[in-house]
N, C-alpha and C positions, 0 to 999 in steps of 0.2 A: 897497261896502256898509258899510265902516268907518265912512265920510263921514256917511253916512246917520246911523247909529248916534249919533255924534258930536254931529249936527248937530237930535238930539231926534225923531225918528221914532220911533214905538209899533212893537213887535211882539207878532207871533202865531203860534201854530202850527195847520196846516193837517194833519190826519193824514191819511193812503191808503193805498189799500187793492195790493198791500200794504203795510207799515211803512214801507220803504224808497223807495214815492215822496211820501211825507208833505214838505210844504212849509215855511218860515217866510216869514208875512208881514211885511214892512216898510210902515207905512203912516203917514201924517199925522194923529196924535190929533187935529184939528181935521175929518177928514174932507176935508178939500181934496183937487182933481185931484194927484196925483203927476207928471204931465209937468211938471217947471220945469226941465230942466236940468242935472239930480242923475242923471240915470239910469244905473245900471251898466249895462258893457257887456256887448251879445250878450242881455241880459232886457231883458221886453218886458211894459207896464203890465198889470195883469190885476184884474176888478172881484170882490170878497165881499163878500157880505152878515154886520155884524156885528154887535152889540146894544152899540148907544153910550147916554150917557148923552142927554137930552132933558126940559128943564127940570125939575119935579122928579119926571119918572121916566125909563124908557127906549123905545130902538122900536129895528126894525128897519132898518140903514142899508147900501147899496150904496156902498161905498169902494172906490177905486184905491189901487193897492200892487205890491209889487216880492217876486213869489212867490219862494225863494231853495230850489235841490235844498240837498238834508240837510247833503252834503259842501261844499258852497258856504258854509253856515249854519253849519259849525262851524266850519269855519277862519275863518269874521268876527268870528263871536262868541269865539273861543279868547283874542284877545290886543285886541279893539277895547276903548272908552271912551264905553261910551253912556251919554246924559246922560235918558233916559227911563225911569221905573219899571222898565216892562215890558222893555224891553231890558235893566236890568240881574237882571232875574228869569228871560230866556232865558240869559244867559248864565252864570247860577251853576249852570240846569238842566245846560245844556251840559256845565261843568263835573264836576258829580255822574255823568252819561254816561258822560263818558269813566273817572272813579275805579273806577265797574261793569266796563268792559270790562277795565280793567287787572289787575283782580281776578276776572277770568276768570266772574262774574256773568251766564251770557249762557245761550240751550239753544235747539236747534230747534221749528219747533212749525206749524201749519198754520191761514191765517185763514179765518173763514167760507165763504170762497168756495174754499179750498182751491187756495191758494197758499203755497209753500214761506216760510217764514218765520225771524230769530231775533228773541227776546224777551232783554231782561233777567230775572235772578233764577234762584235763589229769594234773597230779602233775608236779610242776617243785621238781628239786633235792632236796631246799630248802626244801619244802613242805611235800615231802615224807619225810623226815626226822622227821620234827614236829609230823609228823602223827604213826612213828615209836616210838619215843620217848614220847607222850603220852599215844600210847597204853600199852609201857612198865611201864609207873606208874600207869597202873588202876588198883582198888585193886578190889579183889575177887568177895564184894557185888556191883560195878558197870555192871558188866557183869555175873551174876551169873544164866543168862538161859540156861536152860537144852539144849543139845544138843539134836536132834533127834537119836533113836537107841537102842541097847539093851547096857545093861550094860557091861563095869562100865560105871558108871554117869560119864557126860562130861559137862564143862561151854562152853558158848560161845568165839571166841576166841576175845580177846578185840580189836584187830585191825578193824577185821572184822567187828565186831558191832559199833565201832566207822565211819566207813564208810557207816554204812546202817545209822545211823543219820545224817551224814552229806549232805547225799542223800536225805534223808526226809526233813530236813530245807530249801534247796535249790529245791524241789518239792513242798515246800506251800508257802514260803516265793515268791514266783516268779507270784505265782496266782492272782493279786490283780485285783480288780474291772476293773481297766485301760487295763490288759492283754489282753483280746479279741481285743481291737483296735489296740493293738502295733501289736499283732502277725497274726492280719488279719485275724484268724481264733477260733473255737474254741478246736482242742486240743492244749496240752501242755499251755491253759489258764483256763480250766474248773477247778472246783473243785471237781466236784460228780468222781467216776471213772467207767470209759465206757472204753470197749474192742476198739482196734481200730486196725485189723490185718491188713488191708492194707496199712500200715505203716510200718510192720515191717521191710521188705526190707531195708529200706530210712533210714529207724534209726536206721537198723544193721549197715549199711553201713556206714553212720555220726559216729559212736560212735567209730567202729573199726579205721576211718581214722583220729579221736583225739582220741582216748587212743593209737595209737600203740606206740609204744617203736622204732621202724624203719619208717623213711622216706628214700625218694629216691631224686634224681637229675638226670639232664641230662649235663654234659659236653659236649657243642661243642668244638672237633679239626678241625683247616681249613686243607686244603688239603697240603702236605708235599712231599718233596721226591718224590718216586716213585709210595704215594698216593695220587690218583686225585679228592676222594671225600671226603666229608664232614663226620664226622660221631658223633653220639652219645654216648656220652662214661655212662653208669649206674652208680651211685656213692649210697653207702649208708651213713647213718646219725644217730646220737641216742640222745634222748633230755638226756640222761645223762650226755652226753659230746660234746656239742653242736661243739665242735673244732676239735671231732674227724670224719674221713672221710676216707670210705672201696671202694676200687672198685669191682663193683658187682663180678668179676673173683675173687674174691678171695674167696666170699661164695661158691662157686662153686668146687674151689682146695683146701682150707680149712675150712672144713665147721666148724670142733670144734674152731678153735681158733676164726672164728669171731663171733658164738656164745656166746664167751668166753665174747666176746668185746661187742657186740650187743644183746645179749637174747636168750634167748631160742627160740623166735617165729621168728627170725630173716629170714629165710626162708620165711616163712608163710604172716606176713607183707611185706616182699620186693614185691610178688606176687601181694595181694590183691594190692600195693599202686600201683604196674604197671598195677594192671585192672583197677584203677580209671582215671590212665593218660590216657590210651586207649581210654576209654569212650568220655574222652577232646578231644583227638588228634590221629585219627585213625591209622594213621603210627605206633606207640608203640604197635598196637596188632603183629608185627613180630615178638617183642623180647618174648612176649607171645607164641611167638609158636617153641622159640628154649626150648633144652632142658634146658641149662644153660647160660639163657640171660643175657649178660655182656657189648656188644657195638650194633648199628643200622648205619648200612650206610646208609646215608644220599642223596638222588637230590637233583638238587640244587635248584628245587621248593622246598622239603623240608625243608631245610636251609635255604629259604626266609621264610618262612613261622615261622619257628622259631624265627626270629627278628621283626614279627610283632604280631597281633594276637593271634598264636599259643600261642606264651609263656605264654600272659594272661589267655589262658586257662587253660594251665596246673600249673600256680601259683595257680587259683584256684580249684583245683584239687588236691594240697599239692605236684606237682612237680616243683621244679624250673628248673631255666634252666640258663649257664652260659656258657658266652660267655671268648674268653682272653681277658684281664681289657686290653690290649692297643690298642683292635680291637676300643671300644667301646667310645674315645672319638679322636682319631687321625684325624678325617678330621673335619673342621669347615668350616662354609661359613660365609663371611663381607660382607654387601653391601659397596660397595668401592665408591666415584665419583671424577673424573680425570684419568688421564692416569699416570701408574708406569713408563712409561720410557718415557723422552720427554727431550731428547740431547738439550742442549742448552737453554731451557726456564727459563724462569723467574716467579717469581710472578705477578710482573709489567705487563709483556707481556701478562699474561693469559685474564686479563679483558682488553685489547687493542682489543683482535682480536673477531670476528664477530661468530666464531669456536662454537660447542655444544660441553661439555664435556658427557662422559660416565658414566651412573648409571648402573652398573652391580655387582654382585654376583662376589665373587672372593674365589676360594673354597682355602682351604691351609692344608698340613699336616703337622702334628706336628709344626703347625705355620712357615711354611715355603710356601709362594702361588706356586701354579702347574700352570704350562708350560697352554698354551694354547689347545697344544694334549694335556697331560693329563686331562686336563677337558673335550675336547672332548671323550677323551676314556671314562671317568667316565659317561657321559651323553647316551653313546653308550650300556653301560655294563646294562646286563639282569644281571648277576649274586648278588646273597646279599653280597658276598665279591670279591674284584675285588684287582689288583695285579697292587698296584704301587711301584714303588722306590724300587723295591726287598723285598716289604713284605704283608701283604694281611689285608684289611681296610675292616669296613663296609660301604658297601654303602647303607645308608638310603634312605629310596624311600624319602623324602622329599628334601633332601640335591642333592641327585640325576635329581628331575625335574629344580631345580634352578643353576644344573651345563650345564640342557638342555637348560634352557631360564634366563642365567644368563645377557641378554643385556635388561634393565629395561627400557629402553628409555634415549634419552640424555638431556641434561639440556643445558640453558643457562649458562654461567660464572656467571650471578649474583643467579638463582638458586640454582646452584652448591654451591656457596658460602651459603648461606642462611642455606640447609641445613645440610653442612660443621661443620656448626659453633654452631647450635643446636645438632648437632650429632643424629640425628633422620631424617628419610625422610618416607614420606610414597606414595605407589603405589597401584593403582586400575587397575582394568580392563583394564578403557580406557587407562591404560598409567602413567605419572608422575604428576601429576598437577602441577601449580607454586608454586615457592619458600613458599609463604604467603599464599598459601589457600588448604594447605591439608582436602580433606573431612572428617568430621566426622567418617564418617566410611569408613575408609583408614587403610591400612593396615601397622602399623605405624614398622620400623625395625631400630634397630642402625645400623650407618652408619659412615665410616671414610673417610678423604677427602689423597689425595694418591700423587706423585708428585708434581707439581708446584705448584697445590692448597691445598698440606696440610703445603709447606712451606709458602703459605701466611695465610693459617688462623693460622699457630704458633708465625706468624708475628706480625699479629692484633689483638691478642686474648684477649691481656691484654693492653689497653691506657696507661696505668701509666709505664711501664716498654718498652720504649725505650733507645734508643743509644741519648745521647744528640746530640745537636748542638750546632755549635759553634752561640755564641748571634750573632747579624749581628754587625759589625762594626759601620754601620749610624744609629745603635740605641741611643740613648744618654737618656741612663737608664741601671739601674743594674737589671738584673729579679730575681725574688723571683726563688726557686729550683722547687716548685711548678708550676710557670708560665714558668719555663725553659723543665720540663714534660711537657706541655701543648702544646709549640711550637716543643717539638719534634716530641709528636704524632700527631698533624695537619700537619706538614713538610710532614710527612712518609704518612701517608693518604691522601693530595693531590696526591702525587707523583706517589702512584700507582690509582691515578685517582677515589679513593673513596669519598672522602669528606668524613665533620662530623658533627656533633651537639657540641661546644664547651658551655656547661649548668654548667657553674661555679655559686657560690652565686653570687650576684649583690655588687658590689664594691671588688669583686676579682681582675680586673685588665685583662677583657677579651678584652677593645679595645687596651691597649697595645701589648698582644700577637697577636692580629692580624695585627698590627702595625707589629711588627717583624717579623710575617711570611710574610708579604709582601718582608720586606726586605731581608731576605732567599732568597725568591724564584727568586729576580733581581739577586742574584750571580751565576744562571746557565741559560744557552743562553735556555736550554728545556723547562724552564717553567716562566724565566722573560717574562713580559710585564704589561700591566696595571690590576688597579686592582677597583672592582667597590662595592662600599658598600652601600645600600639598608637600608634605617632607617628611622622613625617618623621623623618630622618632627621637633620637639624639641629636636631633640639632633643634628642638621645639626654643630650647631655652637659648642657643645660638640667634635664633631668629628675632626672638623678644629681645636679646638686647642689644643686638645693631641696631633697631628699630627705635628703641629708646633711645639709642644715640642718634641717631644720625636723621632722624624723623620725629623727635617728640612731641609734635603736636598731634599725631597720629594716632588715633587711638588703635590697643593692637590688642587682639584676643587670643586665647588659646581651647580652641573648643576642644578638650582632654578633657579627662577627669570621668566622676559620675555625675558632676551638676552643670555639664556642658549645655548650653543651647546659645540660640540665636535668637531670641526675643525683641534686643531692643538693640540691634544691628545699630549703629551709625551711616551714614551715606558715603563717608571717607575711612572707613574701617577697614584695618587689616584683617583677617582672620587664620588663624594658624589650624591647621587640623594634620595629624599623620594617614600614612597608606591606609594602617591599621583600621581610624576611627573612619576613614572615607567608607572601609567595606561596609562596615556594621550601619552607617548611617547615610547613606549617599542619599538616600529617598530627600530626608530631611534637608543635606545639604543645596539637592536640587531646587526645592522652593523657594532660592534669591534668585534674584537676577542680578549675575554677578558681573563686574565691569572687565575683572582680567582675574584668569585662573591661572598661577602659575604650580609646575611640577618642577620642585628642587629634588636634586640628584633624580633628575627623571629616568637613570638606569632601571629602575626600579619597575617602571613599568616598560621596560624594555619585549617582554613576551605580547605579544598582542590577544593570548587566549584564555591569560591569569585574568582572575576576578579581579584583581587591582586596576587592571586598562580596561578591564570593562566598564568600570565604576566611574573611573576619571574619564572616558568617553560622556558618558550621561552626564554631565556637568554643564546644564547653561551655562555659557560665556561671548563677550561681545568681541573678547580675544584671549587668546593663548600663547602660553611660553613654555618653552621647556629650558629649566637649568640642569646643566651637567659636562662635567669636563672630560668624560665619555663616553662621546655620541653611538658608537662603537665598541663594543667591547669585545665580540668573539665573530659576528655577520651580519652583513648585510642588510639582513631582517629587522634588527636592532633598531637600525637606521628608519628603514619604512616605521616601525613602532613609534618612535617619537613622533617624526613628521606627521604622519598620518593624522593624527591627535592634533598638534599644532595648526597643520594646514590642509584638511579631511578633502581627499580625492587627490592632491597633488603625484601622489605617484599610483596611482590604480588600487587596484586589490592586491591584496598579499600573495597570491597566486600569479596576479599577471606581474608582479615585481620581478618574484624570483624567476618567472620566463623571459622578460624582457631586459630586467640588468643584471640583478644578483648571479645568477648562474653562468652566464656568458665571462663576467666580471671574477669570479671567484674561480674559475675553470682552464681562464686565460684563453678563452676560445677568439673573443672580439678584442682586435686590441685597441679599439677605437670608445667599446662599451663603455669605460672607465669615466674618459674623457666624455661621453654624452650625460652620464648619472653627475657627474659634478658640475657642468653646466646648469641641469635644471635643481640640481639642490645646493648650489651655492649664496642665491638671494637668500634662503630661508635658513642658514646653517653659519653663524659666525663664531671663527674660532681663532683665538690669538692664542700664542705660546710666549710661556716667560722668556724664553731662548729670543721671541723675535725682537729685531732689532727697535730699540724706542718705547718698550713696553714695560718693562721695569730694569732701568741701568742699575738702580741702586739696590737690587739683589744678590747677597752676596755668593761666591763660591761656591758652590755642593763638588764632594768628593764623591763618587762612587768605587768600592772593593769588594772585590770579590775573594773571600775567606776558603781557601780549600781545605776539608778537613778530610782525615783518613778514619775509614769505618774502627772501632775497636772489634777484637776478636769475637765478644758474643754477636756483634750488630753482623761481622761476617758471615757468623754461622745461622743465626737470622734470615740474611739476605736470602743465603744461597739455596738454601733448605726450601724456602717462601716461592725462589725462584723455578726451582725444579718442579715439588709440587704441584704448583697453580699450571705450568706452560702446561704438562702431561694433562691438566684436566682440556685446558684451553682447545690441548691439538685433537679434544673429541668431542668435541662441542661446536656450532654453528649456529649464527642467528643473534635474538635477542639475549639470551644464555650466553652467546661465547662473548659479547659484550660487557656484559654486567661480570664476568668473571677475569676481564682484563682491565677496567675499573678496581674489581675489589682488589688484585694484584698490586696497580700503580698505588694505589692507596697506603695497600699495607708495607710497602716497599718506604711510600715515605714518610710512614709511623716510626722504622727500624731504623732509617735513618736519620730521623728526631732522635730519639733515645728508645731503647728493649722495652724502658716501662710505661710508654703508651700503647707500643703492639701489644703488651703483653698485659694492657690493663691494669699495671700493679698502680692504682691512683685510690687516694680516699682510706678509707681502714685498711684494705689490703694489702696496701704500698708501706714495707717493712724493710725491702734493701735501699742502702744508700743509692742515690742517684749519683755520684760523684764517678770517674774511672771509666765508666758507662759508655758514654757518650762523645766522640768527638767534636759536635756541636758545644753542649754544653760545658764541657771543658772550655773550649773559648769563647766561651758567651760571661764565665765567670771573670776571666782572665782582662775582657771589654769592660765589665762594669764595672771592675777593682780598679782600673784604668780611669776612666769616666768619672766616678761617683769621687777618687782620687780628687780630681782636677774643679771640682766643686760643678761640672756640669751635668746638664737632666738628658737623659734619654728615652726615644717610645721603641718599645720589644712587639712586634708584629708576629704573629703566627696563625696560620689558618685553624688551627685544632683547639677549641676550648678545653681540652684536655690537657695537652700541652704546656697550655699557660697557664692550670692552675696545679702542675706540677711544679714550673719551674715560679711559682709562685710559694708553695710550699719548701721548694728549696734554698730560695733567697730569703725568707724569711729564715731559716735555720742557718741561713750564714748570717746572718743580721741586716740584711739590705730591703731596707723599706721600701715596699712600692705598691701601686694600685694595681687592679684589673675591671678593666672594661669589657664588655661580650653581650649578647646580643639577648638577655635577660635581666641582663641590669634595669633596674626602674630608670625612669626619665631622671626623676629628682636626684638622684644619688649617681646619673652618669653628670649633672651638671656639676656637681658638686664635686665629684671626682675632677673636672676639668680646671676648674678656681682654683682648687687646692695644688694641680700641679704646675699651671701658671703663675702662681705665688709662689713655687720654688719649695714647699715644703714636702713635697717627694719625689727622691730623683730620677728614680723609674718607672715606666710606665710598662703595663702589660697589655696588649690591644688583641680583641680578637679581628681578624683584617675585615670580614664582611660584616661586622657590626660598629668599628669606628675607622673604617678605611676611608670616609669619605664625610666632608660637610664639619668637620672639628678644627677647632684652630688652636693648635699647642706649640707656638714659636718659642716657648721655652726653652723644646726641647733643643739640641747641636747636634745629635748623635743619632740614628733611625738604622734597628737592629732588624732584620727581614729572617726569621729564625728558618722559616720553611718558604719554600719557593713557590710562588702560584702562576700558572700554567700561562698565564696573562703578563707579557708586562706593565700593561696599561694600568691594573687592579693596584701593582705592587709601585707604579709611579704616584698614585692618587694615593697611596697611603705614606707617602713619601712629604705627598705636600701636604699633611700636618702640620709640619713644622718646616717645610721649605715655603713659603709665600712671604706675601707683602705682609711688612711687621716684624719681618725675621733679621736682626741686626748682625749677626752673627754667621761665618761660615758651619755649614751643615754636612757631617761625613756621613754616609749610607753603606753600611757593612753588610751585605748579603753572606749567610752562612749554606757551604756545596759540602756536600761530602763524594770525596773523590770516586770518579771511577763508577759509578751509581746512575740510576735512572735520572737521580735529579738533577747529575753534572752533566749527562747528556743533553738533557731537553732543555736547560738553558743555556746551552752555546748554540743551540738551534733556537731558541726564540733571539736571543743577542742575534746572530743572525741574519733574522728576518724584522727587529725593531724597526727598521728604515721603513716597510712598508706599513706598519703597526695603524699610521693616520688614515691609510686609505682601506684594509681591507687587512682582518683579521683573523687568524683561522677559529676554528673553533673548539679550540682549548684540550681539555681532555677525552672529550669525546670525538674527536680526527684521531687521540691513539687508537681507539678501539678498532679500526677500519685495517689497520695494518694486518699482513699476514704473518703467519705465524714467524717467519724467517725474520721476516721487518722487527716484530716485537720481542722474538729471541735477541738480537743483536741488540737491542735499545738498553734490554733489563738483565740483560747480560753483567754481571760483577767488573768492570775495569781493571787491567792493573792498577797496582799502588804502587806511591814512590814509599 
């Protein structure tokens, strides 16, 4: 057919009945036979009669042609090159066709003989234009069929016939294979053509109400003046001029000029489109039955009925409906909690008193809240517009029941706060739930906090941006700007009786600011008195002598010992006591009444069900701290654990925690959860990093490396052995068992690759073979401190296994390299002692067990920090890092982590490296997430790697 086209054959279009078997002809503008040769395959010549030109007029002529179905005819004409008027005036048609269907320009409709059909349209202005302006360039032999009738001969008129094609392409183009399931039925998806009269009705009706030229509206006016009802006002419309707008009175009093404006049928469709509304909305058959319907008074069930419901009918129905723009957003409801007027109160006062505050609905107009009558009134009114402030609103039945039962229940002050500060609260049925444990399926609303309590949460909203203070005078230290932010916002946060988490990096300089907020808080008679700090046991003597420095008028105690008491207490006394003495003696410690309790390295009581947090729970205090540089260590929980203590009720129960954040949060189910737990636990939770910018410039450099070492042959045969064995018990085992046996696995996997002679216990008298050869660890742990100890500088040797290190303590001693060890039995007196001695430089190594000096020591001696075994945590292994990286450290600081290749341990930290970036917000939970794995998952973890 291309050929054809190409080769200067005329075309025409043949329309039928219905649309869809409409033909185009291909014929020889000369009228010649069409058999030469050309014939496409599978079509077969076919004779029409067409009105050719003949000398100087025309006649009727019987030509041969090459009749072409619609689909055949579009795909020729889509991409051919005809060299014939007419063919290239079918195929611009063609083109314009398809721009319709694409634009979804299409609708069913029924032909004379009542056959299922689709049509193009209704045209936008644009449209009709195109279709104007092509009809007007078609030349003669594009439309050259005879008219029906007696003479003279008449052509088709080209507009005309260009619209019976466009009808045809859009009635076959729409049929395809898929059509019956889209349309759920089978007309308007068949091909064959079947009569279908009981349709016609439905798709008179469809066609007329998209092709009319007139739409209608209904204007509500509210009741005015001396008019007390509602009414409908008729508006007509014309997609000609979408902007232009008739009120039906005027078809009525002038019927030419809006004719003029709106069409000739403009009557006729305002009519039908008021029976289609009818049919929606039975009220509108009234105006149907005046003679010149123009407006409908309105009940005021009708006018409710209009702002809900109704209107959707009659939108689909093609009536709209339109209310005045400032009925429709003037009233709004806040869920509010506190009280707007509260003479005399405070922030301070609000969480003193024992008081519930108010969770209610607070309706307002035009952002101004209504009177309490007025909300009454509003909860009383039947009407859909109701008449406040001298003007008429709608009342939303929604907006309406919540100005009926706007008292939601009342909250605690710590509640209140909670969800203050998240700007969200949600309510069920039963009521409010707490702060911390909105249900799942809670009906969650923004919510703003109002009086007393929106001036404290604008108070505490942001830690960093307080009112300074003045440093205390008996401090004898200058504070960093940053440490001078730190004791503001703890000042301001005792004060009004919340406590905090002060979660600075480790050698920020957190026991000094607590140092000065002690001393703060002795210059007002409200809140001096003693003050008690709760810490390891290794940092007793840490604590005593910052305090002597930097506070020496202070008097500072250490209730240790066996001649520990509190007798003859001072009013401005520090007092020192560990986890340890708190258990054994809490009763006793209870009986001050103490001014500020803080918990340094409050990881410690990180469990909320250990006898240590129960203990430090029962602690009189007038306020609360917790130090530690992390807040977090493996979940979420952690987190509630401190807080909770610091500031009791701010996040719920531990129960409703992990249902309302921790698990949504840690699951990745809410991705908003994240963003709501760090709103409300941002005031109470300050944390600066050496990294941020302005916080310590004068820090010098840290190197971190990572040492890959290859397992030695016994350590392989070790592994593999260890490996095979344990999986075979594992894969028959489930439960608490198959746990605890994928533990004892990970464990002894990272004995083997320490060195054979901690799997293998060879320590103490038993330990007879050299350690040397052994170990690819310990071969470069030697080859490090020959290095180091070289160069006259100190280093600390970390490792989780006390075992371990008093191996390679016995080993370094037999090569002659001096060094301490620290571990979690050492006495207080002799771990201080150990600390002086290697601050003095007189030993250059140090041996650390990580969970007994990982934290609260300050050894800036050291340059060098040896991580011999890797722990599950990187957080664990960065706090034992700041030993020796903090303020005070002159010197750059390299960090050697020791991997042995290919191994569980080289696995799991390029998956914690990995995952570091998200380490500040949410942490997994360490060794115990491996146990969860299946068996394939932990085959492949502890799987032996290749070696280079």
């Amino acid at each position: 057919m291309r050929e054809l086209l190409g080769a200067g054959w005329a075309a025409v279009f043949l329309p039928g009945e219905p649309a869809r078997l409409g033909r185009l002809l291909l014929w020889k503008p000369t009228g010649a036979a069409a058999g030469d040769g050309m014939a496409p395959t599978g079509l077969e010549t076919e004779a029409v009669e067409l009105v050719l030109p003949h000398g100087r007029s025309v006649r009727r002529r019987r030509v041969e042609g090459y009749a072409l179905p619609v689909a055949v005819a579009v795909s020729a004409l889509a991409d051919a090159e005809p060299t014939h008027p007419s063919g290239a005036a079918w195929q611009a048609a063609t083109r314009f066709a398809l721009r319709l269907l694409v634009d979804g320009r299409l609708h069913p409709a029924i032909t004379p003989a009542g056959y299922d059909t689709w049509q193009v349209g209704p045209f936008t202005a644009a449209q009709r234009q195109t279709l104007d302006a092509l009809a007007a360039a078609f030349p003669p032999h594009a439309h050259c069929l005879p008219e029906p009738g007696p003479a003279p001969v008449r052509i088709a008129e080209p507009a005309a016939l260009v619209r019976e094609f466009c009808d045809a392409v859009a009635d076959d183009l729409v049929r395809t294979p898929a059509a019956p399931l889209a349309m759920g039925a089978l007309p308007y998806a068949w091909r064959e053509a079947r009569a279908v009269p009981s349709l016609r009705e439905w798709a008179e009706e469809t066609q007329a109400a998209l092709t009319a030229e007139v739409s209608v509206s209904l204007r509500v006016d509210v009741p005015e003046g001396r008019r007390r009802q509602f009414r409908a006002v008729l508006q007509l419309h014309t997609a000609a001029d979408p902007a232009l707008v008739v009120e039906a009175a005027r078809l009525w009093s002038e019927p030419t000029e809006v004719e003029r404006l709106l069409g000739p049928r403009a009557e006729t469709e305002t009519l039908l489109a008021l029976r289609r509304g009818a049919r929606a909305w039975p009220p509108l058959r009234r105006l149907l039955d005046d003679a010149a319907p123009d407006q409908l008074r309105l009940t005021d069930d009708e006018a409710f009925e209009l702002l809900g419901d109704a209107t959707d009918a009659l939108r689909a129905a093609g009536v709209d409906v339109h209310w005045p723009r400032e009925l429709v957003k003037a009233l709004t409801a806040t869920a509010e909690i506190g009280q707007r007027t509260a003479p005399g109160s405070t922030a301070g006062g609000l969480l003193d008193t024992e008081a519930l505050l108010d969770f209610r609905w607070q309706v307002s107009l035009g952002g101004e809240p209504l009177t309490e009558a007025e909300m009454d009134a509003l909860a009383e009114s039947r009407r859909p517009l109701v008449r406040l402030r001298d003007q008429w609103v709608v009342a939303d039945p929604k907006l309406v029941a919540r100005a009926k039962r706007r008292r939601m229940g009342p909250l605690t002050p710590m509640e209140a706060l909670s969800a203050a500060l998240t700007g969200e609260a949600e309510r069920s049925e039963m009521g409010v739930p707490p702060a911390g444990g909105w249900g799942r399926d809670g009906d969650r609303v923004p919510c703003a906090a109002v009086g007393a309590l929106g001036d404290l949460v604008a108070r505490i909203r942001d830690p960093e941006s307080r009112t300074p203070v003045p440093q205390p005078a008996a401090l004898k230290a200058t504070l960093r700007e940053y440490q001078k932010r730190g004791l503001a916002w703890l000042a301001e946060m005792c004060a009004l009786g919340l406590g905090g988490c002060l979660a600075d990096d480790m050698g920020l300089g957190k026991t000094i600011t607590l140092l000065a907020l002690h001393l703060h808080r002795q210059s007002d008679p409200t809140t001096a008195g003693p003050t008690l700090v709760v810490c390891p046991a290794s940092l007793l003597g840490n604590w005593q002598r910052e305090a002597a420095r930097f506070a020496p008028s202070t008097p500072v105690r250490r209730y240790h010992g066996g001649d520990r008491h509190l007798g003859d207490l001072a009013g401005d006394e520090i007092v020192l006591v560990t986890y340890g003495v708190l258990r054994r003696d809490r009763e006793v410690l209870a009986e001050t009444a103490w001014s500020l309790v803080a918990a340094d390295e409050a990881q410690h009581v990180k469990n909320p069900y250990a006898v240590t947090a129960r203990e430090l729970r029962a602690l009189p205090a007038r306020a609360r701290v917790a130090l530690t540089g992390t807040p977090v260590e493996n979940n979420l929980s952690e987190l509630w654990a401190l807080l909770d203590w610091t500031t009791p009720g701010l996040l719920g129960t531990l129960a409703a925690f992990r249902d309302g954040h921790a698990r949504a949060i840690e699951a990745g189910e809410d991705p908003k959860a994240a963003e709501r737990l760090s709103r409300l636990v941002r005031p109470f939770l300050l944390r600066r990093k050496k990294s941020d910018p302005g916080i310590a410039p004068e820090l010098p450099p840290k190197t971190e490396t990572d040492h890959v070492v290859p397992l030695t042959a016994e350590q392989t045969s070790l592994y593999e052995a260890q490996v095979r064995e344990t999986m075979a018990k594992i894969a028959e085992t489930e439960g608490i068992a198959r746990r605890g046996l994928v533990l004892k696995l990970l464990t002894a996997l990272k004995q083997i690759c320490n060195h054979p002679a901690q799997y293998l216990k060879e320590h103490g008298l038993r330990q007879s073979t050299p350690l040397r050869g052994r170990s690819g660890k310990l071969d470069l742990l030697d080859e490090l401190l020959d290095t180091i100890t070289a160069e006259g500088e100190s280093v600390l040797v970390f490792t989780q296994y006390k075992q371990m290190a008093a191996l390679l303590e016995k080993h370094l001693a037999e090569r002659g390299v001096p060094t301490l060890f620290l571990h979690g039995a050492t006495p207080v007196a002799q771990r201080e002692e150990m600390v002086d001695r290697f601050q003095r430089g007189e030993v250059p190594v140090f041996l650390l067990s990580l969970k007994a000096a990982g934290t609260g020591l300050n050894l800036t001696r050291a340059t060098h920090v040896v991580h011999y075994d890797r722990w599950w945590n990187p957080a664990v292994e960065d706090q034992a890092t700041d030993r020796a990286y903090r303020i005070g450290q002159g010197k750059p600081v390299q960090v050697h982590k020791l991997l042995t290749e290919g191994t569980v341990e080289d696995k799991v930290a390029k998956l914690l490296e990995a995952k570091r970036a998200l380490a500040d917000a949410v942490v997994g939970s360490g060794e115990a997430a491996l146990t969860e794995l299946s068996d394939a998952e932990l085959a492949e973890l502890v799987a032996l790697g290749r070696q280079s």
